[in-house]
N, C-alpha and C positions, 0 to 999 in steps of 0.2 A: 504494500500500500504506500502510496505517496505522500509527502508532508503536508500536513493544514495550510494554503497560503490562497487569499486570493491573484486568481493568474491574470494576466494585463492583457490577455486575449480570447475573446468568447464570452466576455463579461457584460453585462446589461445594464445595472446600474453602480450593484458595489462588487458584483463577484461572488457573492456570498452561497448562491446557488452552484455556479459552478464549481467551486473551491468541495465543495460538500458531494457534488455529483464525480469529481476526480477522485475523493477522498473513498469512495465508496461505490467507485468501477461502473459507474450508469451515465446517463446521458446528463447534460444542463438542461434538456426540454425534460423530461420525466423529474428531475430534479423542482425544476420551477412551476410544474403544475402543480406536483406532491403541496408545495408550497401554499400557491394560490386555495389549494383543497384545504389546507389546515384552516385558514384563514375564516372559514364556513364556520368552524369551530370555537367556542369561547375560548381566551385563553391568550398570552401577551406574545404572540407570533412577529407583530413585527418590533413591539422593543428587543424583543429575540434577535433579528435581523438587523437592527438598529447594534446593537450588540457586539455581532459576530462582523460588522464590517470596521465595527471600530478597532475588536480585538485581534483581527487574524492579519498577520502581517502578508505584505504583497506580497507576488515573486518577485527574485530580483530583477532587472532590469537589463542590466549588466552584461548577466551569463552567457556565455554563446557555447554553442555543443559542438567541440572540435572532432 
């Protein structure tokens, strides 16, 4: 499995869906509907979200894959 980061490509608004769809081998569309679906549900989904784009650090930028 991959490390927790949001990635600087594929990303929507914070990444937070993609980061969690790499993290957990499925897609960012499956990922970000799962999402929209909880939302239907009581419960603090996007301070969650709100959360997770503040906490999870980027990729780097930097890296290049020699």
């Amino acid at each position: 499995m991959s490390t927790l980061a949001r990635p600087t490509h594929g990303r929507m608004i914070g990444g937070v869906c993609a980061a969690l769809a790499r993290r957990f081998g499925t897609s960012a569309t499956t990922m970000r509907v799962i999402f929209l679906l909880s939302c239907l549900l009581p419960g603090p989904q996007f301070l969650l979200y709100i959360a997770l784009w503040i906490l999870l650090p980027a990729e780097d930028r930097t890296s290049t894959a020699w």
